[in-house]
C-alpha positions as CSV (number, residue, x, y, z in Angstrom):
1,X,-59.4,34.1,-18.8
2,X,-57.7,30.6,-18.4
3,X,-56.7,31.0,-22.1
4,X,-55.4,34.5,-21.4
5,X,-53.2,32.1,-18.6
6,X,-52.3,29.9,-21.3
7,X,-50.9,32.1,-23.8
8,X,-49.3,34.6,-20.7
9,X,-47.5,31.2,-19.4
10,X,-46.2,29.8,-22.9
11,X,-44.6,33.7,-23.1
12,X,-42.9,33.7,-19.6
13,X,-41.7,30.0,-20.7
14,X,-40.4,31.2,-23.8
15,X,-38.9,34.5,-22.0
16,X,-37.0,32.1,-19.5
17,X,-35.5,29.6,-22.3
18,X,-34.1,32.3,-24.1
19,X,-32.1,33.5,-20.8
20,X,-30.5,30.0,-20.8
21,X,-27.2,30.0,-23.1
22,X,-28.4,27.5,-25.8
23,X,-25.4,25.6,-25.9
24,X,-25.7,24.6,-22.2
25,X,-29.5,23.8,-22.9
26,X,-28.3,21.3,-25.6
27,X,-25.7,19.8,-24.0
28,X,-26.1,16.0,-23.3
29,X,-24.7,14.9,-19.7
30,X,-21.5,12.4,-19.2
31,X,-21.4,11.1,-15.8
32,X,-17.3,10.2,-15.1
33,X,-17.1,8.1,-11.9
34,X,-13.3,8.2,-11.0
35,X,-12.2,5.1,-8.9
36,X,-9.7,7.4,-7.2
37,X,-9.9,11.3,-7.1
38,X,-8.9,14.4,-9.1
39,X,-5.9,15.2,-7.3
40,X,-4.4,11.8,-8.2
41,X,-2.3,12.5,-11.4
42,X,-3.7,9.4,-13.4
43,X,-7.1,10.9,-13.2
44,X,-5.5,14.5,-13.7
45,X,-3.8,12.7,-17.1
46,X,-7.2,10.7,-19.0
47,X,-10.1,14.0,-17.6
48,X,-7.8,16.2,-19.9
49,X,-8.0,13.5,-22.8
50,X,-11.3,13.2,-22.3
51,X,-12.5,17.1,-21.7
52,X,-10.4,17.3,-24.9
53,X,-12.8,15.2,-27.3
54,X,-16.0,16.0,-24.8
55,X,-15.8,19.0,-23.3
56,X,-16.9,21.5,-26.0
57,X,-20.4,19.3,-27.0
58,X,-21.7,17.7,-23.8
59,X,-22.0,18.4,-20.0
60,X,-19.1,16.5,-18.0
61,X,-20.2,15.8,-14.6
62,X,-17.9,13.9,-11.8
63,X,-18.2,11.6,-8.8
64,X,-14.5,10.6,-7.0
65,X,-15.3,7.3,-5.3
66,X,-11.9,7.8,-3.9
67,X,-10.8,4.1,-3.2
68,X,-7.3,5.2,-3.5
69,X,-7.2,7.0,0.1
70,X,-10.0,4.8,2.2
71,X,-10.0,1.7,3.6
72,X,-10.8,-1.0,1.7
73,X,-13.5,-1.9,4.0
74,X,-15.5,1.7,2.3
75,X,-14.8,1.0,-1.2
76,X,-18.6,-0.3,-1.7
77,X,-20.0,2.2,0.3
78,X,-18.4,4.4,-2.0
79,X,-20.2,2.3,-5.2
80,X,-23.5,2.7,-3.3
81,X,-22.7,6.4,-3.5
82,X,-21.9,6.5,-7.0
83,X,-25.4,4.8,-8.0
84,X,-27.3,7.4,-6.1
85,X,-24.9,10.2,-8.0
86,X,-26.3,8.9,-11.2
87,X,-29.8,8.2,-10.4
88,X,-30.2,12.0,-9.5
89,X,-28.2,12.9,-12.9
90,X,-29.6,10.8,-15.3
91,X,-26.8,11.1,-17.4
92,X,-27.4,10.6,-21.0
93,X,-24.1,8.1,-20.9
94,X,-21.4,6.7,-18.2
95,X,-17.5,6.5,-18.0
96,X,-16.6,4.4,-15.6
97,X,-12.5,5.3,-14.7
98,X,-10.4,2.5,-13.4
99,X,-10.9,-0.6,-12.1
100,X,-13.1,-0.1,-8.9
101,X,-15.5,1.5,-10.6
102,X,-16.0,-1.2,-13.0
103,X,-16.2,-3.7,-10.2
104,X,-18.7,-2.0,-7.9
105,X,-21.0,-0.9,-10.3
106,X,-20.5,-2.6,-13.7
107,X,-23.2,-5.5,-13.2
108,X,-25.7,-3.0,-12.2
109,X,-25.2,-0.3,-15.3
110,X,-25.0,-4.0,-17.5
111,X,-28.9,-4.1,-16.4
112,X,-29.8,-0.9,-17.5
113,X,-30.2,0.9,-21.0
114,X,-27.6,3.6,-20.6
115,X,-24.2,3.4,-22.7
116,X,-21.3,3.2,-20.6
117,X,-17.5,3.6,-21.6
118,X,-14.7,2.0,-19.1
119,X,-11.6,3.2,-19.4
120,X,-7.9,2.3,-17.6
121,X,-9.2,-1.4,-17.3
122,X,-6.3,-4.0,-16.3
123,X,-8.3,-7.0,-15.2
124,X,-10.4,-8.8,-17.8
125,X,-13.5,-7.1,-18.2
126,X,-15.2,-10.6,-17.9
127,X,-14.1,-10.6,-13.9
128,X,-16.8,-7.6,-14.0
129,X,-19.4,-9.3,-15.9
130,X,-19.7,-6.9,-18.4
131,X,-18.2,-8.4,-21.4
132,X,-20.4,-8.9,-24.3
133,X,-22.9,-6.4,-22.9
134,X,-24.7,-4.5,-25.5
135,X,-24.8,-1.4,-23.5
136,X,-20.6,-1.6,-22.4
137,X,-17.8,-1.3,-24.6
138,X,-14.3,1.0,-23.1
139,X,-10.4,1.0,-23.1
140,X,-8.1,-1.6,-21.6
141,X,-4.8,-0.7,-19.7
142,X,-1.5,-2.7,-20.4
143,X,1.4,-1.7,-18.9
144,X,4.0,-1.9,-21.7
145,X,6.2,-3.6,-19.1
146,X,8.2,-6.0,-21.8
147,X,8.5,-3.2,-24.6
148,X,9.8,-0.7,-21.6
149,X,12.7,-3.4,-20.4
150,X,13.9,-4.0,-24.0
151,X,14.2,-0.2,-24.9
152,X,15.9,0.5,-22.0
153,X,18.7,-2.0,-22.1
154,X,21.1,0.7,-24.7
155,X,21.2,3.5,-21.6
156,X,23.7,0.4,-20.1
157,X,26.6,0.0,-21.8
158,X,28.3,-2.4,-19.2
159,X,25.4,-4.6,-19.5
160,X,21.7,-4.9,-18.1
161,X,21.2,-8.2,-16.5
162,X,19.1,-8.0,-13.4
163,X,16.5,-5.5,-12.8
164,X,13.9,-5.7,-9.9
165,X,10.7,-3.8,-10.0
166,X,8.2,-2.6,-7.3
167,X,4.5,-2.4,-6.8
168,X,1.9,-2.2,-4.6
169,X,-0.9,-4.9,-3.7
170,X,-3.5,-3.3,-5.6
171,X,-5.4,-4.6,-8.4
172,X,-2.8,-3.5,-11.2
173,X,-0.2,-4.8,-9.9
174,X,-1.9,-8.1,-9.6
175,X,-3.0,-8.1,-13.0
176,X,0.8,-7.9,-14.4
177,X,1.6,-10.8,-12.1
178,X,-0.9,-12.6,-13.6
179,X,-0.9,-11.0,-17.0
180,X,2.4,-10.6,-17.8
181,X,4.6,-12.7,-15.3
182,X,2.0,-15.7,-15.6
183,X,1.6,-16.0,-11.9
184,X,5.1,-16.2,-10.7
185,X,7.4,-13.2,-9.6
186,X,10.2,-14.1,-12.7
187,X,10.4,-13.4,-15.5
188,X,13.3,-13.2,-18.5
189,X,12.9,-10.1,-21.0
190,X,15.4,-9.7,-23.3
191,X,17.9,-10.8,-21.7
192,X,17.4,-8.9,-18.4
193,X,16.2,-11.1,-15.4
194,X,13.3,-9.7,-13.7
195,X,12.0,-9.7,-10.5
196,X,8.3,-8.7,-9.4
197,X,8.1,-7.5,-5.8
198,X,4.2,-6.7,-4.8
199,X,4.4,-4.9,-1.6
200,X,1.8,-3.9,1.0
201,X,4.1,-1.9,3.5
202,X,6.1,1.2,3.6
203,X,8.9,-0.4,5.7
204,X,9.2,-3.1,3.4
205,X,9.1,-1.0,0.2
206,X,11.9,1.3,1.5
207,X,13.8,-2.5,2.6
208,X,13.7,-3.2,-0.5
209,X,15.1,-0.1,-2.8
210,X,17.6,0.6,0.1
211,X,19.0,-3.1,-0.5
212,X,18.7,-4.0,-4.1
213,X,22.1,-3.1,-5.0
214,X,23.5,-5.4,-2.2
215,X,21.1,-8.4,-3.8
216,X,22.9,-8.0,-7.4
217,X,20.1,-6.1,-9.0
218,X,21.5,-3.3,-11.8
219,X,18.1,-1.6,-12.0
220,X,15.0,-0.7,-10.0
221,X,11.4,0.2,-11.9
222,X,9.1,2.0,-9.3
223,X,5.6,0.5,-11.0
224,X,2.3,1.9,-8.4
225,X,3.1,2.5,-5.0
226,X,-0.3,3.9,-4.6
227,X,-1.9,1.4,-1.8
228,X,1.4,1.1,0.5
229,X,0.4,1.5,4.7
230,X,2.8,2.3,7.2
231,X,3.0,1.1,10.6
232,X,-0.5,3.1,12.0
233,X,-2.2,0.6,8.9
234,X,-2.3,4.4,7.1
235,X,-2.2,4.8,3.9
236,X,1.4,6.9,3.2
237,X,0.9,10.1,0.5
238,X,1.9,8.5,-2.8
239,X,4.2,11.3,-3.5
240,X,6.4,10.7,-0.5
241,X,6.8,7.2,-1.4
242,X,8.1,8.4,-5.1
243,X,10.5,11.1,-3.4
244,X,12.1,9.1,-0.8
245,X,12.5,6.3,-2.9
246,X,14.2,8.6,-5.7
247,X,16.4,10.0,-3.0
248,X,17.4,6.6,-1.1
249,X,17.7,4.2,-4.2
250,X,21.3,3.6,-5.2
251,X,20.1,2.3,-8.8
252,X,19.3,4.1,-12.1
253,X,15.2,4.5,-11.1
254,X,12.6,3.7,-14.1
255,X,8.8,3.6,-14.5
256,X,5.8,2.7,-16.4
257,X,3.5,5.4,-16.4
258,X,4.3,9.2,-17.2
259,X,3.2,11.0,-13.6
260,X,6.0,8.6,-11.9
261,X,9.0,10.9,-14.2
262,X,10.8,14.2,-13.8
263,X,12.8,15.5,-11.2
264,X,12.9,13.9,-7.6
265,X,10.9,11.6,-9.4
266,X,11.7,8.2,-11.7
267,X,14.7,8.6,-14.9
268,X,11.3,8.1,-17.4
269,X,11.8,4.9,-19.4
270,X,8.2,4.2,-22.3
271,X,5.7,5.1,-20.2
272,X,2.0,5.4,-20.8
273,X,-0.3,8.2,-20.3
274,X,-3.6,8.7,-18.6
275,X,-4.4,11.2,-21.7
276,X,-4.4,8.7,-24.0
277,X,-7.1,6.5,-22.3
278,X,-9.0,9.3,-21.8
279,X,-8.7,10.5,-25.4
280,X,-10.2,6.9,-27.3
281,X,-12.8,6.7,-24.0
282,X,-13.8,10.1,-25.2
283,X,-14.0,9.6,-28.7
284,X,-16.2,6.0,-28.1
285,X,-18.5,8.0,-25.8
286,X,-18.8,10.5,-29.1
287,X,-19.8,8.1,-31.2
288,X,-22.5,6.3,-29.4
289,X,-23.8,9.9,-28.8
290,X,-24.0,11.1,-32.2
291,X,-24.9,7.5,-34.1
292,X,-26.7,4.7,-33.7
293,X,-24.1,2.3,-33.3
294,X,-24.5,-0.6,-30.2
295,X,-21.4,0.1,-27.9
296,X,-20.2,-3.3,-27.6
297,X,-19.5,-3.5,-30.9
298,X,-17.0,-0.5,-30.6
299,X,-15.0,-2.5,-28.4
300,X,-13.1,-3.3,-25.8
301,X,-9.5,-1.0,-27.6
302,X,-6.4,-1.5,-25.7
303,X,-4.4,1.7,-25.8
304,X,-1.1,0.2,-26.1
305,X,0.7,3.4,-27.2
306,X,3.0,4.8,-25.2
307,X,6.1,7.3,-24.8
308,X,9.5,7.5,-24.5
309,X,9.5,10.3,-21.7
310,X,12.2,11.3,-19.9
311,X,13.9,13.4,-17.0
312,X,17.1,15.0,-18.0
313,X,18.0,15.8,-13.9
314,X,17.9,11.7,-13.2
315,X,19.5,10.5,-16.6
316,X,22.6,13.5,-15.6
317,X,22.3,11.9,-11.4
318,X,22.9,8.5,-12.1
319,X,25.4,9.3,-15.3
320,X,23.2,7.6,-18.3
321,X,23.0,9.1,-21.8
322,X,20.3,8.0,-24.5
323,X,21.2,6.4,-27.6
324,X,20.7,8.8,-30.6
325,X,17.9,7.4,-32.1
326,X,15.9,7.2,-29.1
327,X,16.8,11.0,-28.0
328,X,15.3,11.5,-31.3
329,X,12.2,10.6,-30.4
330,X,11.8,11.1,-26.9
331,X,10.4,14.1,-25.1
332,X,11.6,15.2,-22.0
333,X,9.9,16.6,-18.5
334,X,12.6,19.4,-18.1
């Protein structure tokens, strides 16, 4: 009887495997843990890079931690929930997405035997005590802040000289200050004086585009305005702040990253693009899946390539015409 049990379970077993599509049964399972959330249009950009390497051989999953749009006060909270998401997973490997998730959870994944693959990185991934870590390897973020000045100095025939450019206080933004303006808020590229502006509040972020004409400034760069509080200590939607500050600034508008261009938006400028993190993150995450190789040693890549990308409605509104060559070789958001 009990071996009639035997050989009736092994059939019913057998039954039920073959009524799961094999493809979903072999699949291996990425955990993504966004420091910010899908709607966000950086996250939108790098989850279609890496669907597009991942998303035919292994099970994506997602968890938003969301630091974007809470207090700061939550954003380990948020970490705590992002451990618990992938102890219940048990994800065959990690991609941590900006950042915050790097910070809240990097020493703890650095303790573990799971591969993990950062990606959109501006700090030093030392700060997170993850470098060297045989387990860790990802992508670093640069804005291509110097390369983007110099290429946009032929849209101004009468001259470029001063340009001033606008974040907000989060941890990008004070990354270039360190990274690229070595600590202090000027900087000479090319010829063009900049100025670095990091800026907490709304009322002082719309101060300063509605007056940077007046101060002798011939430009204005809109870099992340993502973190910027108004006077309820709220944050303000990060697509108002782009908007009004299209609308309101009396200054050819430029930017660093591709979601920032296009109509009502930013004139474009060599931008880079969330897809393109996503894309090498996915293609890392590939090969420690289907080898044997040690992730560190893959690593860290800094995806320094970027775009010209442009917005025909704001080069026409504030009367600027590309150079030939660079028209070439641009593409264009409508």
């Amino acid at each position: 009887m009990s071996r009639l049990v035997n050989v009736l379970g092994r059939l019913i077993c057998g039954v039920l495997l073959l009524l799961v599509p094999f493809g979903l049964l072999a699949k291996q399972k990425i955990l993504v843990i966004e420091s910010y959330h899908q709607g966000y249009a950086w996250d939108q950009s790098y989850i279609e890079g890496l669907e597009s390497v991942l998303g035919e051989h292994y099970q994506l999953l997602y968890f938003q931690m969301d630091t974007k749009r809470i207090p700061r006060s939550r954003h380990r909270s948020r970490g705590e929930l992002a451990w618990q998401r992938y102890l219940d997973v048990k994800p065959d490997l990690v991609i941590l997405g900006d950042d915050n998730a790097l910070r809240y959870l990097g020493q703890r994944f650095a303790k573990t035997l799971v591969p993990v693959v950062y990606l959109g990185i501006n700090n030093n991934p030392r700060r997170y005590h993850v470098h060297q870590r045989d387990n860790i390897t990802g992508v670093l973020e640069r804005p291509l802040i110097k390369r983007s000045i110099s290429s946009i100095k032929p849209l101004f025939p009468n001259g470029l000289n001063r340009m001033l450019i606008l974040f907000d206080d989060g941890i990008t933004a004070k990354t270039v200050l360190q990274e690229i303006f070595g600590g202090d808020t000027q900087l000479r590229v090319s010829g063009v004086d900049l100025e670095l502006r990091l800026i907490s509040r709304w009322d002082t972020w719309k101060q300063a585009v509605n007056t940077a004409k007046d101060e002798g400034f011939d430009a204005i760069a809109f870099g992340l305005y993502h973190t910027l509080r108004d006077d309820r200590n709220k944050y303000v939607d990060a697509s108002e702040v782009l908007q009004w500050s299209s609308q309101h600034t009396p200054l050819p508008p430029f930017s660093f990253w591709d979601f920032a261009v296009g109509k009502n938006k930013t004139i474009g400028g060599l931008v880079l693009f969330g897809y393109e993190q996503g894309r090498i993150a996915g293609e890392m995450a590939h090969t420690i899946l289907t080898t044997d190789v040690i992730p560190q040693s893959l690593g860290p890549k800094t995806a320094e390539k970027g775009r010209y990308l442009f917005s025909r409605s704001q080069l026409e509104r504030h009367h600027l015409t590309l150079p030939r060559k660079m028209a070439n070789k641009a593409n264009f958001v409508e």
